[in-house]
C-alpha positions as CSV (number, residue, x, y, z in Angstrom):
1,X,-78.4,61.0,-212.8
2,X,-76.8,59.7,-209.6
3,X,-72.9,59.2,-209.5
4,X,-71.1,55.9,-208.9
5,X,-66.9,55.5,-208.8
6,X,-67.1,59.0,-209.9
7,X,-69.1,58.2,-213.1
8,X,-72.5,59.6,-213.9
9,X,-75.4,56.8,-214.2
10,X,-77.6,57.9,-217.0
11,X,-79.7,54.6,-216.7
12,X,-83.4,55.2,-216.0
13,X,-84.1,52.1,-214.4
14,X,-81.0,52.8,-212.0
15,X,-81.9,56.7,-211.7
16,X,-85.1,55.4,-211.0
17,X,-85.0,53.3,-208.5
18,X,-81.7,55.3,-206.8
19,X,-84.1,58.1,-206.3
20,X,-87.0,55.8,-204.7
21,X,-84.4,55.0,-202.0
22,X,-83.2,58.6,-201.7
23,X,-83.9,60.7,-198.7
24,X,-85.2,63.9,-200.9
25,X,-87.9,61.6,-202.6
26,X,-90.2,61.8,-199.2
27,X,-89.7,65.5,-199.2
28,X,-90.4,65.8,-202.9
29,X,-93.6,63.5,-202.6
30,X,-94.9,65.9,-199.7
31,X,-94.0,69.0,-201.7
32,X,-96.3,68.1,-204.6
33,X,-99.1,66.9,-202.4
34,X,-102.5,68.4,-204.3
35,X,-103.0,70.8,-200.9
36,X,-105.0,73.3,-203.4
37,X,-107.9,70.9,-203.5
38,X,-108.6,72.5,-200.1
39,X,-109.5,76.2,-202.0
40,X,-112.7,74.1,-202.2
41,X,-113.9,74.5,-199.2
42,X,-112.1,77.1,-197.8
43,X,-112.1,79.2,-200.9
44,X,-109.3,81.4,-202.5
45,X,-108.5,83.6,-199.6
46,X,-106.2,81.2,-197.2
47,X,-103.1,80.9,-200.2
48,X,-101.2,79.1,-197.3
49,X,-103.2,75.6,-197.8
50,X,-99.8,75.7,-201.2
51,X,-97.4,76.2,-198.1
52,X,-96.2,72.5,-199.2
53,X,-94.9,73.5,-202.3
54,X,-91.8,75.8,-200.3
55,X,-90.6,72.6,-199.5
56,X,-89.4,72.0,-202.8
57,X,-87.1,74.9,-201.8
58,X,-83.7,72.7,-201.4
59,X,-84.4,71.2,-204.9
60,X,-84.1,74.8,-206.2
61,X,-81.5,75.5,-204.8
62,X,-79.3,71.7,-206.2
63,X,-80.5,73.1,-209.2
64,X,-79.1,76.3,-209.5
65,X,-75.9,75.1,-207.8
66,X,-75.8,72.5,-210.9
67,X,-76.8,75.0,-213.4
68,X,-74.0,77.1,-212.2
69,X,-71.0,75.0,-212.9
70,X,-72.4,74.1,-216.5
71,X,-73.6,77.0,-217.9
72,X,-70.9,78.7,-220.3
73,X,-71.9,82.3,-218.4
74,X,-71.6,81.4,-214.7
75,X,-71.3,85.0,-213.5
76,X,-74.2,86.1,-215.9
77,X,-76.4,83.4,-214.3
78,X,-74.9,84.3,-210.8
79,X,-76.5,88.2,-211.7
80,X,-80.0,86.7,-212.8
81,X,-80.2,84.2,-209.8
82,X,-79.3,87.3,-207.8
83,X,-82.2,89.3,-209.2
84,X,-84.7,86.4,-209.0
85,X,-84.1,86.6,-205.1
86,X,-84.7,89.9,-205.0
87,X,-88.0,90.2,-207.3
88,X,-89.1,87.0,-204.8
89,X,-88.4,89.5,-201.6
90,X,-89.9,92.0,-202.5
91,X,-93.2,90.0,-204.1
92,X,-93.0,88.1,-200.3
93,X,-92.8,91.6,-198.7
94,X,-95.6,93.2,-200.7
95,X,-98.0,90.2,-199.9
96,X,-97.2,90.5,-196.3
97,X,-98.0,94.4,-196.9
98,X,-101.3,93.9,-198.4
99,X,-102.0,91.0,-195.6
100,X,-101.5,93.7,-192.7
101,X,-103.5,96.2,-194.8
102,X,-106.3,94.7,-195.4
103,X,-106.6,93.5,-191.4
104,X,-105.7,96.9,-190.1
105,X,-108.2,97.8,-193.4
106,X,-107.9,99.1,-196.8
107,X,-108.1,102.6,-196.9
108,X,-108.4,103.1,-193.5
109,X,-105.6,105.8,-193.8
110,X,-103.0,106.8,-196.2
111,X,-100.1,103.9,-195.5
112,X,-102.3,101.0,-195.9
113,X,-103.1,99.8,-199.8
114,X,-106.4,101.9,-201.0
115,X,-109.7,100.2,-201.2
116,X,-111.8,99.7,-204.2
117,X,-113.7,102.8,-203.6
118,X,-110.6,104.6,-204.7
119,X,-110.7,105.2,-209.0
120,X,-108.7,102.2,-210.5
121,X,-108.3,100.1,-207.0
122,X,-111.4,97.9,-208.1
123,X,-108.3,95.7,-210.0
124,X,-106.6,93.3,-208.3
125,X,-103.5,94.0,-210.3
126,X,-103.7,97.6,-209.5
127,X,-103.7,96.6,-206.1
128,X,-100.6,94.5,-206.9
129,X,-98.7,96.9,-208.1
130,X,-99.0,99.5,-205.9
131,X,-98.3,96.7,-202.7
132,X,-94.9,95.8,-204.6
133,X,-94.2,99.6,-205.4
134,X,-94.5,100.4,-202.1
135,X,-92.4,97.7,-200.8
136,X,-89.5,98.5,-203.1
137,X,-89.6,102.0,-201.8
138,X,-89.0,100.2,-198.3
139,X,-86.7,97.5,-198.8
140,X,-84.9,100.0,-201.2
141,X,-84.4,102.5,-198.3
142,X,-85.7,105.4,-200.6
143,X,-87.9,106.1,-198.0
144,X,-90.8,108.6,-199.6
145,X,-93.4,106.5,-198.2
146,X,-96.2,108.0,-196.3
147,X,-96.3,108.2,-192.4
148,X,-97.2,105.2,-190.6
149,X,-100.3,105.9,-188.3
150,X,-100.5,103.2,-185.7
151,X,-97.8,100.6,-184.1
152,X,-98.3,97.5,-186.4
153,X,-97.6,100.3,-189.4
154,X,-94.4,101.5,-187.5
155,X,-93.5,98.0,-186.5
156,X,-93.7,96.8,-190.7
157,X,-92.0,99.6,-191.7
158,X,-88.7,99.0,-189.0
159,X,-88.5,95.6,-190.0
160,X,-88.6,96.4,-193.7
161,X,-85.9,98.8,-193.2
162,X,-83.7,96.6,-191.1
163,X,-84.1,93.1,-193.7
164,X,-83.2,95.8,-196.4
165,X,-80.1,97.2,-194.9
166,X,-79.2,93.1,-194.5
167,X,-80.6,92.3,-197.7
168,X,-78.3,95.6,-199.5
169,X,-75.0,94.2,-197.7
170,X,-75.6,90.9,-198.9
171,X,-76.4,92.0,-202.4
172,X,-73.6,94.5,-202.1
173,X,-70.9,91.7,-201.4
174,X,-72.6,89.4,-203.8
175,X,-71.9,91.4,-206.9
176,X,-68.4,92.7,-205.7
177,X,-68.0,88.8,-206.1
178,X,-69.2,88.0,-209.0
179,X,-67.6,91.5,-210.1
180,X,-64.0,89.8,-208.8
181,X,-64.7,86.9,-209.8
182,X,-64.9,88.3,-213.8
183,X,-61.7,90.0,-213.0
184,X,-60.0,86.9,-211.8
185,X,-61.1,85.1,-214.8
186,X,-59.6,87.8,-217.3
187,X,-56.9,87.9,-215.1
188,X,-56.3,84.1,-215.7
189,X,-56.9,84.5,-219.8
190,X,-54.9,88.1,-220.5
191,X,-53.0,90.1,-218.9
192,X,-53.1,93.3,-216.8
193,X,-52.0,96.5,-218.8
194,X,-52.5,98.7,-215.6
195,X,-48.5,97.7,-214.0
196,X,-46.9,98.0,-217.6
197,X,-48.6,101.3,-217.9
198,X,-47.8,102.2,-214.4
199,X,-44.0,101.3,-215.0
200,X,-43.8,103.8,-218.4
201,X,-45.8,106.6,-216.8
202,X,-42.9,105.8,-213.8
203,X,-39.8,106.3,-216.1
204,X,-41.2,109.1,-218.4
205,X,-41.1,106.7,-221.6
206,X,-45.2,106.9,-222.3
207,X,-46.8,108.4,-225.3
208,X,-46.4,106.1,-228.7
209,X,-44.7,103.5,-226.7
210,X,-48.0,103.6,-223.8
211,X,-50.1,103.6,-226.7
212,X,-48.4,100.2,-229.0
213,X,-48.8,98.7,-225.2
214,X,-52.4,99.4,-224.7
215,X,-52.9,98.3,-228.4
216,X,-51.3,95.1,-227.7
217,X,-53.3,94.2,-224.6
218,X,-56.6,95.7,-226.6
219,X,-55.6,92.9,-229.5
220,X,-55.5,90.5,-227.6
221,X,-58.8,90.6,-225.5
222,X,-60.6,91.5,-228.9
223,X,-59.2,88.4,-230.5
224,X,-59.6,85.9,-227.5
225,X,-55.8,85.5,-227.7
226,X,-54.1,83.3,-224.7
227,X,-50.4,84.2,-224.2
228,X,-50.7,82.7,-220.4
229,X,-51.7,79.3,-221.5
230,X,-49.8,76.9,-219.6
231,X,-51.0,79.0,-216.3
232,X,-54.4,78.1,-217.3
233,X,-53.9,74.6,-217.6
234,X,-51.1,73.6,-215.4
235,X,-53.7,71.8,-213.4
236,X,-55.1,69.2,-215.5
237,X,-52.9,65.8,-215.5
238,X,-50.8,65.5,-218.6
239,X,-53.2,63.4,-220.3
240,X,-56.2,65.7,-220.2
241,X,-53.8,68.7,-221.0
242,X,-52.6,67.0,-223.7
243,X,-55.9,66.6,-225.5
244,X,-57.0,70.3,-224.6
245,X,-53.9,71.3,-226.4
246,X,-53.9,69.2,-229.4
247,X,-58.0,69.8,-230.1
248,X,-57.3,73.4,-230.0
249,X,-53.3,73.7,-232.0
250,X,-53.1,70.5,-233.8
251,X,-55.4,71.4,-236.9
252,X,-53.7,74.7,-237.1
253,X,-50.2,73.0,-236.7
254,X,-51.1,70.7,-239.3
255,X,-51.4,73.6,-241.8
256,X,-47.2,74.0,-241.5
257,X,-45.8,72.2,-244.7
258,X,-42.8,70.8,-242.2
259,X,-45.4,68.8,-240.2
260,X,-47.7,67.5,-242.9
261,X,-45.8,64.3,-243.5
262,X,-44.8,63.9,-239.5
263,X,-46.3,61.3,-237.1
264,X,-49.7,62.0,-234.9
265,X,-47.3,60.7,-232.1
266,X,-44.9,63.8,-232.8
267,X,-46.9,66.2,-232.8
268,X,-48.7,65.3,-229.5
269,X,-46.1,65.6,-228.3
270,X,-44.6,69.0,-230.1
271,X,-47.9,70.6,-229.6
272,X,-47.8,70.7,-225.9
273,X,-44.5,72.6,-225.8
274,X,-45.6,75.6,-228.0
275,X,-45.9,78.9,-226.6
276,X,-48.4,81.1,-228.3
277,X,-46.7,84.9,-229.0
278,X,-48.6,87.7,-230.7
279,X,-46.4,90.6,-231.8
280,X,-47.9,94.1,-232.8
281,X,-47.1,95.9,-236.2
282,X,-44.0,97.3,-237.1
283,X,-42.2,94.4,-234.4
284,X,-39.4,92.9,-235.6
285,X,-39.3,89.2,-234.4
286,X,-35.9,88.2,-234.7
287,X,-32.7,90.3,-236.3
288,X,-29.9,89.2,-238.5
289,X,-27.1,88.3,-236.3
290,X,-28.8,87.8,-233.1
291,X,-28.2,84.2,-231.4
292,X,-30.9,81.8,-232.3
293,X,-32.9,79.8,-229.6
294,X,-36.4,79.6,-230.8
295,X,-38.1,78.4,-234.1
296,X,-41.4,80.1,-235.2
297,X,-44.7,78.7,-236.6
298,X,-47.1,81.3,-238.0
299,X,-50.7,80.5,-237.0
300,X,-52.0,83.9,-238.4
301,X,-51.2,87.2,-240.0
302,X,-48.7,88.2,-241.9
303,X,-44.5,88.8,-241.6
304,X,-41.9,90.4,-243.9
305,X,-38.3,89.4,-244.4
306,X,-37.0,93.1,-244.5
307,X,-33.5,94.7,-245.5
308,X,-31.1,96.1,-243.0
309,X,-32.9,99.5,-243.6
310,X,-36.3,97.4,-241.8
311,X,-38.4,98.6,-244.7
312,X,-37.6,97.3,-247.9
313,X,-39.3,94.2,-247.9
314,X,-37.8,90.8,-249.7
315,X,-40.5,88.2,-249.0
316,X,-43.5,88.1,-247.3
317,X,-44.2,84.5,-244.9
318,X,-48.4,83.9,-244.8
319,X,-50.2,81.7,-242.7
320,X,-48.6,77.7,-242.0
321,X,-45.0,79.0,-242.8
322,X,-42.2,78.5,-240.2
323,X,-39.1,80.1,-239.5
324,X,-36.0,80.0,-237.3
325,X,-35.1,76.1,-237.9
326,X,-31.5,77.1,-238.8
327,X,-30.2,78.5,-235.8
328,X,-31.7,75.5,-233.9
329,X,-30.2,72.5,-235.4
330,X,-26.2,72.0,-236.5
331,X,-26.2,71.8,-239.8
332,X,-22.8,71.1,-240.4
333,X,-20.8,73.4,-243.0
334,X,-23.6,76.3,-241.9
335,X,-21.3,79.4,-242.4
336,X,-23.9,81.8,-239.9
337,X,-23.4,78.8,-237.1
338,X,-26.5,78.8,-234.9
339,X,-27.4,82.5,-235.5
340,X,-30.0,84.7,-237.3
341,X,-30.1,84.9,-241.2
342,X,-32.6,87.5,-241.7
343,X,-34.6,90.4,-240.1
344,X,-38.1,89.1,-239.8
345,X,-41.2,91.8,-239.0
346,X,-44.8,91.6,-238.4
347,X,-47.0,93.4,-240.6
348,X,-49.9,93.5,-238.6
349,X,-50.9,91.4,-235.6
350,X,-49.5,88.3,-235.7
351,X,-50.2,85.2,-233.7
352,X,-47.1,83.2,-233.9
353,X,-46.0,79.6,-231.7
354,X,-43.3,79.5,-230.4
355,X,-40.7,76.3,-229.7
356,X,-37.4,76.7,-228.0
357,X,-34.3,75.1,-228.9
358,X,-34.7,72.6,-225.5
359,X,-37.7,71.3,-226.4
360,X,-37.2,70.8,-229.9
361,X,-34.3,68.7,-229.4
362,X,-36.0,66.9,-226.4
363,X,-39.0,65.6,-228.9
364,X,-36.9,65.3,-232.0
365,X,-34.8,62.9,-229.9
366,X,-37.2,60.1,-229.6
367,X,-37.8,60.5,-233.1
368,X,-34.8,60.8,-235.6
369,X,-36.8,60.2,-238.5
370,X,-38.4,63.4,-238.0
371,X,-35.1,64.8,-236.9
372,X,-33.4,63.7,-240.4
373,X,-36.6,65.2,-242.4
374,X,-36.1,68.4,-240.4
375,X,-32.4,68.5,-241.0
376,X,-32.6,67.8,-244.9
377,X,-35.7,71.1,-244.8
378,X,-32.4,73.3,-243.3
379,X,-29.6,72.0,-245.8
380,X,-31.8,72.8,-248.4
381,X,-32.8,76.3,-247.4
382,X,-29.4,77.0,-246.5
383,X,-28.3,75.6,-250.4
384,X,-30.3,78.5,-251.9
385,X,-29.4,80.9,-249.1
386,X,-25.5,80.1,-250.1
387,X,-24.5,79.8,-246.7
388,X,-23.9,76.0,-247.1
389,X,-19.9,75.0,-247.1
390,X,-20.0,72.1,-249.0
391,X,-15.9,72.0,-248.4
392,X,-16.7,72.3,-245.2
393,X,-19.5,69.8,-244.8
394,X,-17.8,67.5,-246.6
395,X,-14.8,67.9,-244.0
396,X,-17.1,67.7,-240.8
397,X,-18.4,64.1,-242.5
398,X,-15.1,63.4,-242.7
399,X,-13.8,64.2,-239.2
400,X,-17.2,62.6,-237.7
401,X,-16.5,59.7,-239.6
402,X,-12.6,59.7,-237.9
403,X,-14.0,60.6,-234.5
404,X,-16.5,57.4,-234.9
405,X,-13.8,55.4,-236.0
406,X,-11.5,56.1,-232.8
407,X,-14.7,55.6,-230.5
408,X,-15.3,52.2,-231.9
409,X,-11.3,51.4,-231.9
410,X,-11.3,52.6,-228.3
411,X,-14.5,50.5,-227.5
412,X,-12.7,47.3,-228.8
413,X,-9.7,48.3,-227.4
414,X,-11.5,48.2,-223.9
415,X,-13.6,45.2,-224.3
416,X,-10.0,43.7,-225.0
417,X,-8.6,45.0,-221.8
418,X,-11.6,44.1,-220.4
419,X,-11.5,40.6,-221.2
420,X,-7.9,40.6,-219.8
421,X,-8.8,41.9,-216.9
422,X,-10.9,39.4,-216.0
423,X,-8.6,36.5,-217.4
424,X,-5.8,37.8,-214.7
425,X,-8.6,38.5,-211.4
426,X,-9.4,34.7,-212.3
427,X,-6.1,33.7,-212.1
428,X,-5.6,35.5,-209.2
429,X,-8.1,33.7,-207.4
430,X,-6.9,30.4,-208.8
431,X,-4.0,31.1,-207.0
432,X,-4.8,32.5,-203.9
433,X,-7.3,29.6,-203.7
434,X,-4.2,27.3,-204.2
435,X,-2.0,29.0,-201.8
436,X,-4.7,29.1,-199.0
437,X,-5.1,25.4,-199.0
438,X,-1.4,24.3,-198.9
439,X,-1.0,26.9,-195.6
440,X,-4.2,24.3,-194.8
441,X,-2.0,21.6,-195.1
442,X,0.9,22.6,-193.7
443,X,-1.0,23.7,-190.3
444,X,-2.2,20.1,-190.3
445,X,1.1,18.6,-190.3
446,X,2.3,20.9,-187.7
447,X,-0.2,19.9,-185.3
448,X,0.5,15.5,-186.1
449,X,3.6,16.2,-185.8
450,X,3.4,18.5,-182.3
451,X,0.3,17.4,-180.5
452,X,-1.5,20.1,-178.2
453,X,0.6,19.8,-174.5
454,X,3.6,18.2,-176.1
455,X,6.7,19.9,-175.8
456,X,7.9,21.6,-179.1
457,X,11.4,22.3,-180.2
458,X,13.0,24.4,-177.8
């Protein structure tokens, strides 16, 4: 296919006639030009009458470039195209060996290829594979070849050496990129224990703390866990980031009881403000007391709601549960205000999403259905908790009710001044209006009664 506005034509008729008009279709015609025909005549020992087909070289190289940026393993394919040029130097090099061999003449001494005389030479594959062994000893710098003998020998040998020490520095730097290149993508997905590790061995505090580090980081590379999300896709427009997000979170977000009876329109828009958090075993994610300002959806493992001793365990939260929704919205008459009502710890690994107090309100904002829903979940928790004033709740309806009372006295109130404000800047202009046409008036009869040059009253 062909693009067109940025869109790939998959339209043979189109591709078709697109590539008639292209300038690679010449080249391509020439390049599978039946040349061979001409082993008829000048038999099988001139190879260069299929010289044509090298020009199909750029072709190979579009395709790779394209196979490259779809392939799931870019850096794998990057190794293997890598290799291929290698096997093909050395298969070129080993051709060129036997060429000069068999004019300088085979087995003529011991650096040329032996001759047929020589047991197991009378192959042609044998004779192969000791051309392309020999050239890998060259172009490999291992050197135990044997002495060249006369000038075109030495001459080979110099140049082999000297496209091999070219060759090794570009093969060199093309696996320390591909080798950086892995790194930067790991580095993109998870990341680097080394400073963390660095930092503990700095202030003395390694050991069991080092290792529940190195465990963490080892999790999360095992389990193709993302913490650094955002970072990865901060580039795509909000759109497309959107729909990465949602086709990867939403069915798992759908598994929370809280969202099952919520909008597709909320939760597009909730999904792209979750944070994934993985916490190791034995890690407490919030304490009792602490100031709440983030809620908590568990996507997997397990967590235990733990006494103040941290190991008696009073309820165990699975997979779709959430946590945290108290301290996040005002429920009114809430005794513990906006902080934490129990000591919640992970089990094992558990891969957790996280949604700040910001956020949450930003979304529920545009949506106060869901808001109300969310609101009746708390009051009910917080009924069988006991930490619901109903005294107290009924008193903050009551005052709220006051407060909207004043606000819509005071509103009337001002439209009335409002009104009178108005009323009185009309009548102001009324009058100014009036008093600037009697000075009119009065000018006119001044100047009757007193023409201009007359004399006035002294």
């Amino acid at each position: 296919g062909f693009l067109e506005d940025g869109i790939l034509v998959r339209d043979r008729g189109r591709i078709w006639q697109h590539y008639l008009h292209s300038p690679s279709f010449p080249w391509d015609v020439a390049a599978v030009l039946p040349t061979d025909l001409l082993y008829l005549r000048l038999g099988l020992g001139v190879p260069a009458v299929r010289a044509n087909r090298c020009l199909q070289g750029p072709r190979l190289f579009e395709a790779f470039d394209r196979w490259e940026t779809r392939t799931a393993h870019p850096n794998a394919f990057r190794v293997a195209k890598l290799m291929l040029y290698v096997f093909i130097a050395i298969h070129w090099h080993a051709c060129l060996y036997f060429a000069l061999s068999a004019w300088l003449g085979l087995g003529s001494d011991a650096w040329v290829c032996p001759n047929a005389s020589r047991p197991g030479f009378s192959r042609p594959l044998r004779q192969y594979l000791h051309s392309f062994y020999f050239s890998t000893l060259i172009l490999a710098t291992v050197g135990d070849t044997p002495e060249p003998q006369r000038e075109e020998e030495f001459l080979f040998v110099t140049a082999g050496f000297l496209l091999a020490v070219l060759g090794f520095a570009t093969i060199t730097g093309s696996i320390s990129s591909v080798i950086s290149n892995v790194n930067a993508a790991d580095a993109a997905f998870y990341p680097n224990p080394e400073p963390v590790q660095r930092y503990l061995r700095a202030q003395g505090t390694g050991g069991r703390l080092a290792r529940r580090v190195a465990r963490w980081h080892q999790h999360l590379r095992a389990q193709q866990k993302l913490p650094a999300e955002r970072e990865v896709l901060r580039h795509l427009p909000r759109g497309l980031r959107a729909e990465v997000v949602a086709s990867v979170h939403l069915p798992a977000l759908r598994r929370v009881g809280l969202f099952q009876s919520w909008e597709h329109s909320v939760l597009r828009q909730l999904v792209l403000r979750l944070r994934p958090q993985v916490f190791g075993p034995g890690e407490f994610v919030c304490r009792r007391g602490d100031v709440g300002h983030e809620m908590y959806f568990i996507r997997e493992g397990r967590l235990a709601v733990v006494a103040e001793d941290g190991i008696t365990q009073l309820a165990v939260l699975g997979e779709g549960l959430y946590f945290g929704e108290i301290s996040l919205i005002n429920i009114k008459g809430n005794t513990s205000g906006n902080r934490r009502t129990a000591n919640i710890m992970s089990i094992g690994y558990s891969d957790l999403f996280c949604l700040s107090k910001e956020d949450l309100a930003e979304v529920l904002a545009e949506f106060p259905t869901a808001w109300a829903m969310m609101e009746a979940k708390g009051r009910e928790l917080l009924l069988r908790m006991g930490k619901l004033d109903l005294h107290a709740e009924a008193a903050a309806a009551a005052a709220a009710e006051e407060a909207e009372r004043r606000v819509q006295a005071l509103e009337t109130a001002l439209e009335e001044l409002q009104t009178r404000a108005a009323r009185l800047l009309a009548q102001l202009e009324s009058s100014a209006f009036k008093l600037a046409l009697r000075v009119e008036r009065l000018e006119c009869r001044l100047q009757r009664r007193w023409p201009t040059g007359g004399s006035g009253p002294a």
